[in-house]
C-alpha positions as CSV (number, residue, x, y, z in Angstrom):
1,X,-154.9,-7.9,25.1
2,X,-157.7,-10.8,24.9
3,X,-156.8,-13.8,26.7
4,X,-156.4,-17.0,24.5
5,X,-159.7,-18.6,23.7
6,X,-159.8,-22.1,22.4
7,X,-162.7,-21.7,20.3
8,X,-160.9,-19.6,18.4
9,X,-158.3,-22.3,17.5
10,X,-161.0,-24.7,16.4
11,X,-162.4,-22.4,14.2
12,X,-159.5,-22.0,12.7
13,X,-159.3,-25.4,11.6
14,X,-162.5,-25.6,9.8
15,X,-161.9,-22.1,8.7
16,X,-161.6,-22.4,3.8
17,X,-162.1,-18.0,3.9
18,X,-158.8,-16.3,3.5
19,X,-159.7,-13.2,5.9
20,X,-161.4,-14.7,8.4
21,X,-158.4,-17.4,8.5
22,X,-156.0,-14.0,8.8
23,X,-158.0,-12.6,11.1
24,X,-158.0,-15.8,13.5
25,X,-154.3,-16.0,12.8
26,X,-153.3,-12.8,13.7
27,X,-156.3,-13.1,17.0
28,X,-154.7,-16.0,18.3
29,X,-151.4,-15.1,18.1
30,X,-151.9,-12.1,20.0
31,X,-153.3,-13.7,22.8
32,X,-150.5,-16.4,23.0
33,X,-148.1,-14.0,22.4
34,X,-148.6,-12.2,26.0
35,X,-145.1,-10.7,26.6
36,X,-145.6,-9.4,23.1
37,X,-141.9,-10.2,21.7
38,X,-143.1,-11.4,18.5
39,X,-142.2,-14.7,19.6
40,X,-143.9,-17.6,21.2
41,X,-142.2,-18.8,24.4
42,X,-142.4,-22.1,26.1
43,X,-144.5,-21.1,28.8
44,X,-146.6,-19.2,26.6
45,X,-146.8,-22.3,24.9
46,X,-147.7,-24.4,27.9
47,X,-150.6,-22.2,28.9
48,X,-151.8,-22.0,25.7
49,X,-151.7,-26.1,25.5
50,X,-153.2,-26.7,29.0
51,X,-156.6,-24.3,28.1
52,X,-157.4,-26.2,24.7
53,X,-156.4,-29.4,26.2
54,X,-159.2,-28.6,29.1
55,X,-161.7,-27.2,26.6
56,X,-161.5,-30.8,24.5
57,X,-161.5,-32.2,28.2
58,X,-164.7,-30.7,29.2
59,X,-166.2,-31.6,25.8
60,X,-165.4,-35.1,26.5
61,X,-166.2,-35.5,29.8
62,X,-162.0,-36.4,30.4
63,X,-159.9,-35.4,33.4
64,X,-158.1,-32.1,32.8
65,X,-154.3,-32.5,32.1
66,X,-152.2,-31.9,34.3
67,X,-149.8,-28.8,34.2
68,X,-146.7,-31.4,33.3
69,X,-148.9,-33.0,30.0
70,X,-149.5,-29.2,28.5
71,X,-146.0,-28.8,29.0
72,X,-144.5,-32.3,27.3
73,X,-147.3,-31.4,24.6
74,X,-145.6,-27.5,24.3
75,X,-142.5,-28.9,23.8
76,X,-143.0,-31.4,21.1
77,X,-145.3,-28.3,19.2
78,X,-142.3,-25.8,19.5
């Protein structure tokens, strides 16, 4: 299983081509998914949170959050 890449996600966002946006989909949800229920857990969530909140930290020269922000932010997303 690949491990969750944040690039991915972005991509995803600017992503108009139905296949590629099924393919992202289906890539990222995978590597979220890591006890591979089928369902995304809160502290899959929260891991998933704390890398693209480090990735858009380290683009803009910000502090990384800390573990308790990626998990407030996992809550409010679930």
């Amino acid at each position: 299983m690949a491990e969750f890449n944040p690039q991915d996600f972005l991509d995803l966002t600017k992503c108009t081509d139905k296949d590629q946006i099924k393919e992202l989909s289906e890539r990222i949800y995978a590597s979220v998914d890591t006890n591979e229920n089928g369902t995304l857990e809160l502290d899959e969530m929260i891991v998933m949170m704390k890398k693209m909140a480090c990735c858009y930290a380290e683009k803009c020269g910000k502090p990384e959050p800390t573990d308790e922000q990626a998990e407030t932010v996992a809550k409010r997303a679930l």
